[in-house]
DOFITI-734312 format. One record per residue: residue number from 1; x, y negated, z of N, C-alpha, C in turn. Coordinates in steps of 0.05 Angstrom, whole numbers. Each point is the difference from the previous one (the first is absolute). Example, Ala and Ser with C-alpha at 12.3 -4.5 7.8 and 13.67 -1.06 7.14 Angstrom:
- 1 / 264 / 114 / 156 / -18 / -24 / 0 / 18 / -24 / 0 $
- 2 / -7 / -21 / -14 / 16 / -24 / 1 / -15 / -22 / 14 $
//
This chain:
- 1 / 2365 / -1960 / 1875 / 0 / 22 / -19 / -19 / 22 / 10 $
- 2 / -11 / 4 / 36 / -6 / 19 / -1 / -33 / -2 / 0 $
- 3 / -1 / -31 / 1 / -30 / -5 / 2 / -8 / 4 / -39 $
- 4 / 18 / -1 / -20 / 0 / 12 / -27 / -11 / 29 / 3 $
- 5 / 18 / 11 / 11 / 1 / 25 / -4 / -26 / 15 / 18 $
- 6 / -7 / -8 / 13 / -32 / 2 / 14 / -22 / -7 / -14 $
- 7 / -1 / -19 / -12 / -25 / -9 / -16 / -2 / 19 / -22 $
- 8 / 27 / 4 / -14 / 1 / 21 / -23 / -16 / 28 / 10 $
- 9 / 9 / 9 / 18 / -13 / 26 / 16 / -19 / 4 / -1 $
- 10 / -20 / -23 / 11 / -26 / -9 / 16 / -12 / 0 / -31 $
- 11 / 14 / -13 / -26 / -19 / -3 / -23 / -7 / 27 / -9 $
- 12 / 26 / 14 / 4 / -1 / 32 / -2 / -16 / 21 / 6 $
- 13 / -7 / -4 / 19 / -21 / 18 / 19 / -24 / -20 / -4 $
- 14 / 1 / -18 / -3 / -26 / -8 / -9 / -16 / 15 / -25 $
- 15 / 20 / -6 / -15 / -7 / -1 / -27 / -13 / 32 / -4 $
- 16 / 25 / 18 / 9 / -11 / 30 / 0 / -25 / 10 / 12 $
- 17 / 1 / -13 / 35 / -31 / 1 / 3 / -24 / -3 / -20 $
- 18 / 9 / -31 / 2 / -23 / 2 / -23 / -13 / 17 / -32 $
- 19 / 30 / 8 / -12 / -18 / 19 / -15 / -2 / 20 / 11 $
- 20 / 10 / 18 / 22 / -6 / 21 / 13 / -27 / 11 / 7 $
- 21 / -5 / -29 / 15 / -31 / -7 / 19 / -19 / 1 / -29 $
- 22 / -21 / 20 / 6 / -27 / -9 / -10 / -7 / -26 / 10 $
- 23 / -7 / -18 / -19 / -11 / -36 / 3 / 14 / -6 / 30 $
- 24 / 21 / 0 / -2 / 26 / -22 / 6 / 12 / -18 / -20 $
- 25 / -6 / -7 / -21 / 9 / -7 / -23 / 13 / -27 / 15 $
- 26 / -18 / -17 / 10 / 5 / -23 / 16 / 26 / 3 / 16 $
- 27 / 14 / 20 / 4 / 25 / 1 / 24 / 20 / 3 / -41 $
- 28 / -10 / 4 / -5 / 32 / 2 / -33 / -10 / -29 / -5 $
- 29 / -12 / -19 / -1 / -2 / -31 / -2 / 24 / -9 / 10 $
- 30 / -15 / 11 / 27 / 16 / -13 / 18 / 23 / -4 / 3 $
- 31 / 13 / 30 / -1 / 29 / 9 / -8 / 12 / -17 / -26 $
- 32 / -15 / -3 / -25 / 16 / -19 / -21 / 2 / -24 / 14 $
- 33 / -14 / -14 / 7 / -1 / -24 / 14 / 23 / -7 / 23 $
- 34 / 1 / 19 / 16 / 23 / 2 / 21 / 31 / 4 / -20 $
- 35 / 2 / 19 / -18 / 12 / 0 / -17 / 16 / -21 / -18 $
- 36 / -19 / -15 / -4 / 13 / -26 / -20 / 1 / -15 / 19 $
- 37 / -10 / -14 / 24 / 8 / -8 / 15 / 25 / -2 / 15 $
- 38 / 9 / 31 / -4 / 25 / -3 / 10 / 14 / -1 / -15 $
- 39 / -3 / 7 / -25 / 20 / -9 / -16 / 10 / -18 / -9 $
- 40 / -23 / -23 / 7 / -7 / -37 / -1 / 21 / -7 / 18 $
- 41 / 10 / 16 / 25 / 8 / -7 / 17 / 29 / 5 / 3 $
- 42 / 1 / 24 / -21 / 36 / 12 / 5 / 6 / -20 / -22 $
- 43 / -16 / -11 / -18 / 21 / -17 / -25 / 6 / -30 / 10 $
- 44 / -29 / -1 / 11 / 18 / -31 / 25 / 21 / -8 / 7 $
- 45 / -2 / 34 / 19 / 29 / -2 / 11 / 26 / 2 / -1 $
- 46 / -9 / 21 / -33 / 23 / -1 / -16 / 15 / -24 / -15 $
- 47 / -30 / -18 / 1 / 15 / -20 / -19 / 5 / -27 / 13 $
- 48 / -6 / 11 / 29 / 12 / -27 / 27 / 25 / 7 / 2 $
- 49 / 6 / 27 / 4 / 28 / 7 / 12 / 30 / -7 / -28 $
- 50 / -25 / 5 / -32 / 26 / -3 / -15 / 7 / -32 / -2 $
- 51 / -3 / -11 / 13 / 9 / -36 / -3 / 22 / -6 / 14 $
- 52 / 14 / -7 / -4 / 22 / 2 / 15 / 6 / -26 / 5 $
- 53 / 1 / -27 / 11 / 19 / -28 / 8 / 23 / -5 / -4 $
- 54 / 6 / -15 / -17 / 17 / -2 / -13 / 13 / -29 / 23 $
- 55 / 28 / -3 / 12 / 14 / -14 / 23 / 6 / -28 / -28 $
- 56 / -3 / -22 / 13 / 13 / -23 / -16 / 30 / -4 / -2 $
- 57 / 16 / -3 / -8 / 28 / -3 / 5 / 8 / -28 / 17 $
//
């Protein structure tokens, strides 16, 4: 969860840099990219952890 919550950050401050920065535009790419990436990554694991094994009788 906290490597989530880091990438979110990192897309954060990317992203702002970049429109901040005169022609940084390339660091707000970047940031979407880091961005959906992690988001690629929290639904993974959302949707690894909701499976649950069901025991045979």
């Amino acid at each position: 969860m906290s490597l989530f919550l880091l990438l979110i950050i990192v897309a954060i401050v990317l992203g702002i840099i970049g429109v901040a920065a005169h022609g940084l535009f390339y660091l707000l790419i970047i940031g979407v990219v880091v961005l959906v990436a992690d988001l690629v990554y929290g639904a993974m694991r959302l949707r690894r952890r909701g499976r649950r094994h069901h025991r045979l009788r």
